[in-house]
N, C-alpha and C positions, 0 to 999 in steps of 0.2 A: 315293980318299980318303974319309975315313967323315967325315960332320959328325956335328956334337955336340947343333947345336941346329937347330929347323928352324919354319917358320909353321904353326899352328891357328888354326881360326877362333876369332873373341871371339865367343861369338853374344851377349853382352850388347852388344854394340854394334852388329848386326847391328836395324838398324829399320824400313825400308822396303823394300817391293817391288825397288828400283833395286839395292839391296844383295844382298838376293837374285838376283835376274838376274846382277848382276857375279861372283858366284860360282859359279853355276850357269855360265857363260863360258867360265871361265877351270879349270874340272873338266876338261873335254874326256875325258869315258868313252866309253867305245867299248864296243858292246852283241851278242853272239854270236848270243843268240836271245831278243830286246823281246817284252813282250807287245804284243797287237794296239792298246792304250792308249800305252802307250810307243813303238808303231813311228806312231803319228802324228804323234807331238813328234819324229823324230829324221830324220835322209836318211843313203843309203845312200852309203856312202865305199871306195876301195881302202885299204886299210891302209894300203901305200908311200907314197902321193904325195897321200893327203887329199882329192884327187879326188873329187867326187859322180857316182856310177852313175848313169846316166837305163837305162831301160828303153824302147825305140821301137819 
């Protein structure tokens, strides 16, 4: 089924930090190859099952 219409952010109403966070949340991207900046913010997941990889 094709929808028609779909959600964008308002960023005029986007005000606080909280707001940002809750959308940053709720993205959930998934990153092949982060840089060394971006692989601090993120942990490492199986695709399938969402899972966090540990390394021991």
């Amino acid at each position: 089924m094709y929808l028609l219409q779909y959600y964008v952010i308002d960023w005029d109403k986007v005000k606080t930090q909280e707001d940002l966070i809750t959308i940053l949340k709720n993205l959930q991207l998934g990153f092949e190859n982060p840089s060394e900046d971006l692989k601090k913010l993120c942990k490492f997941v199986n695709k399938s099952d969402g899972q966090e990889v540990t390394f021991d």
